[in-house]
N, C-alpha and C positions, 0 to 999 in steps of 0.2 A: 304065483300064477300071474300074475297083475302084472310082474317085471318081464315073463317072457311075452306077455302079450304086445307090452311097449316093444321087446325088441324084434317081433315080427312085424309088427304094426309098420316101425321106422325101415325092414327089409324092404316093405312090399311098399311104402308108402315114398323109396329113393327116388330120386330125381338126376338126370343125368342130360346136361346143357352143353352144345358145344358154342362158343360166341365166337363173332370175326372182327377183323382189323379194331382196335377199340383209339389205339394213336393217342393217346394224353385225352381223351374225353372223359372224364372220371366221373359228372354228375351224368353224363348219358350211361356210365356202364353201373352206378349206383340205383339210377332210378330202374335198368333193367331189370337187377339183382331183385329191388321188389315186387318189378310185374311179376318176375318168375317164381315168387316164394322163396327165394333160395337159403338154404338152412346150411350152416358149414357142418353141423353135427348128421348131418342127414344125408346133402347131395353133394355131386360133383362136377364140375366145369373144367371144360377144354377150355383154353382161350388161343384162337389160331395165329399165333405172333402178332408182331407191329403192336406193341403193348403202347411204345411212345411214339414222341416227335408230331411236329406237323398241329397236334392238340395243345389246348393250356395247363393240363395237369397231369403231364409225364410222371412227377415225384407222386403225387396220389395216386394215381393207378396203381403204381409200383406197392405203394406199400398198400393200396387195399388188397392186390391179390396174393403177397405176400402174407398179410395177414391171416387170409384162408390156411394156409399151411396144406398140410395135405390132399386138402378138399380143392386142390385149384392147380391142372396144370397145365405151365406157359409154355406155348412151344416158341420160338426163336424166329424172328422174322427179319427181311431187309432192314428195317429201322431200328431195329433194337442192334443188330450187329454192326450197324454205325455208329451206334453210341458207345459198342464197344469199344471203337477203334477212336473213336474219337477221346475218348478217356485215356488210351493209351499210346498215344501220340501218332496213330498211324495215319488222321485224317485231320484237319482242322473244323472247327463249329463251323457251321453252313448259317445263311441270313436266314433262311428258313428255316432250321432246327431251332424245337421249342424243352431240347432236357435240358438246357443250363441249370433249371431247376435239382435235376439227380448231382452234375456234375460239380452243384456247391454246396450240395447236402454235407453236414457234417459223416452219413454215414456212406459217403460216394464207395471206399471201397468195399463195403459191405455189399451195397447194390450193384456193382459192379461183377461180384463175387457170388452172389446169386443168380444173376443174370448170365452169364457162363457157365452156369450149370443147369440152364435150363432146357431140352430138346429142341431136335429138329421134326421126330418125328413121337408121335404116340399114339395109340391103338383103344380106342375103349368103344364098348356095346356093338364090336366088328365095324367100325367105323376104320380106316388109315386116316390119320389126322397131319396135316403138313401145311407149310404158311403158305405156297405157291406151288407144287406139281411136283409132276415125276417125268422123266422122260419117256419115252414109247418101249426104250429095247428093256426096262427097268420092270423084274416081277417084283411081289410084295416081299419076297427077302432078298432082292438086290436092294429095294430101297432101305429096307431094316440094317442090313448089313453098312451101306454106307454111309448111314445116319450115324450109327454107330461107330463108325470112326472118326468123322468129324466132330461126332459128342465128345469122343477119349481126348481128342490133340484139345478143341476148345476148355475142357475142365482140367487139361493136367498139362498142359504147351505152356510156353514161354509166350503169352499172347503180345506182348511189343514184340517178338518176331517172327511169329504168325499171323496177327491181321494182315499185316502190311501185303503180304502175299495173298491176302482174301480177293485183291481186288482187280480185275480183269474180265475181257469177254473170250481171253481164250486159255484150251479148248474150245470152240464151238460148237463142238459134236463129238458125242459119246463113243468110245472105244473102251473094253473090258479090260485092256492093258495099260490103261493110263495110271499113272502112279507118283507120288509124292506130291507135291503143291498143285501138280495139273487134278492132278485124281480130285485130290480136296474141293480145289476151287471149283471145280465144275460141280463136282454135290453141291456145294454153296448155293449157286445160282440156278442150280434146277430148286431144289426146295424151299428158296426164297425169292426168288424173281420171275422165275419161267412165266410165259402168257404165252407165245406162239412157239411151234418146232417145226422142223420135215420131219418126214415120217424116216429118215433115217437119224432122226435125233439131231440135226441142229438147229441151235437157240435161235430165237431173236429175242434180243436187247433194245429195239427200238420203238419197236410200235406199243403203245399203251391203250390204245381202244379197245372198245369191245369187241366179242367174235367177231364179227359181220366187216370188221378190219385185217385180218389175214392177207398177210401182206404173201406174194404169188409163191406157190407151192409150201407153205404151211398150213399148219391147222392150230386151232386151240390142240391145247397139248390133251386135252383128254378126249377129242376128238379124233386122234389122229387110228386111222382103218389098221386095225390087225397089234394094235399095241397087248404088250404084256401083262399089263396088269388089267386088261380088260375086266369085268364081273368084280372087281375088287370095290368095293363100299371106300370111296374117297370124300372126306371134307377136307376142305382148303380155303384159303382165303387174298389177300393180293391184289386181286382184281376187282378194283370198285366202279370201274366202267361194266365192267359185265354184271353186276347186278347179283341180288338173286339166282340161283338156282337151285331147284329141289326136283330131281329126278331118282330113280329107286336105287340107283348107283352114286349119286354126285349129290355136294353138295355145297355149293360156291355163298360163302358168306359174307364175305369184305362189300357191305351193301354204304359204303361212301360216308360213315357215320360223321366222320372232319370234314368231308364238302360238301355238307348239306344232306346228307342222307338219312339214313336210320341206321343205329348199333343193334345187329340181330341173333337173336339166339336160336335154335333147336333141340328140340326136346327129342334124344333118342332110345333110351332104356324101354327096355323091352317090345322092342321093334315100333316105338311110338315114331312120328316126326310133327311134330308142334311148331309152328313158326311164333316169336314173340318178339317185335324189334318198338323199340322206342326212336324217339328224333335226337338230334346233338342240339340244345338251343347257342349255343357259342355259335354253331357252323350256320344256323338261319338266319341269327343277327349277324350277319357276315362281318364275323372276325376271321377266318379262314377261306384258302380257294386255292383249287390247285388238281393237279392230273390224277392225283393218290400214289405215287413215284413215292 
């Protein structure tokens, strides 16, 4: 009796966190783990990409949520897929990139190799979970479906001769017939880079500001009037100028934890939404500064 009590107890008693941008912060996303109680035998965390870079402990991050094992899953962000490419000779180390730390780990390709298998997108407590957006013509299984091809080629491609093709701004605008490297590359950059679109789906790649920056005829992409996945329960992260957001549909979390901000979580199981973010002390003693790029 005792034994099924405990395992109702731990049912009802789950926990279920999504966190943003965390970037090499590893004592800010530490100290959050224990505002939020977090148990790996109990709950579970989104973490919505941008694991490294730009932070001072890219290699810790890595292995604390690695460590979680089941209890933790990372989705794939702009920075983490330039560490890819950068490991596989498709980009060189930037003055600003902070994983040289992974990249002379004895167990590089291990981390490497997990990191490639980690999502672009994933779905828990009806939450859509993605590091930066979805374009407007994109329903919830346009976007499933094309995650899902960019997962297949990034876990099982030849990545020295698929990064290399990651990287461009074109396509600029979505058509349902695009195919091969264009096709890929454009999921790329919608669900790791997007911030503004037209409402007939093209990007922009330049402006980094907040909303209230929409450079003439875009919108934030999950503003944009008459989009597909409208009603769709979105978390995302990316955007650390735009802040905070928690609306009954959205939920924008890259609240700037590397430039000075807070590393933030949400609490959504069972239709809860909890806000709990800590500060990055590295980012206040300004050892870091920067757009969130």
């Amino acid at each position: 009796m005792a034994a099924l009590w405990g395992a109702e107890r731990s049912r009802i008693d789950r926990m279920i966190h999504l966190i943003g941008d965390v970037q090499g912060c590893d004592d800010a996303l530490a100290r959050l783990l224990v505002q939020i109680d977090f148990s790996p035998s109990r709950d579970r965390l989104v973490v919505l990409g941008d694991l490294v870079n730009r932070g001072p402990g890219s290699l810790a991050v890595l292995q604390r949520l690695r460590g979680l094992g089941a209890s933790a899953t990372c989705l794939l962000g702009n920075h983490d897929l330039h560490l890819l490419a950068v490991a596989h000779g498709a980009r060189k180390l930037g003055r600003r990139d902070t994983f040289g730390d992974v990249l002379a780990s004895p167990e590089r390709a291990a981390w490497i190799e997990w990191l490639r298998n980690r999502p672009l997108l994933h779905e828990e407590s009806g939450w859509l979970c993605v590091h930066a957006g979805l374009v407007p013509q994109w329903t919830r299984d346009d976007a499933r479906t094309l995650a899902g091809e960019v997962q297949a080629l990034l876990r099982n491609g030849d990545l020295a001769e698929l990064l290399p093709l990651m990287y461009g701004n074109t396509p600029s605008r979505w058509r349902p017939d695009l195919a091969g490297a264009d096709r890929w590359r454009f999921a790329i950059n919608a669900f790791t880079r997007l911030r503004f679109c037209t409402a007939d789906g093209k990007l922009d790649f330049e402006t980094k500001e907040g909303a209230n920056a929409a450079p003439a005829g875009h919108h934030p992409w999950f503003e944009v009037p008459g989009r597909a996945h409208a009603g769709t329960p979105i978390a995302f992260g990316h955007w650390s100028t735009l802040g905070l957001v928690n609306r009954p549909d959205l939920l924008a979390l890259d609240t700037g934890c590397v430039w000075g901000g807070a590393l933030t979580a949400v609490r959504v199981d069972g239709g809860r939404r909890e806000v709990m973010q800590v500060r990055c002390d590295a980012a206040r003693a300004g050892s870091f500064g920067g757009d969130g790029s």
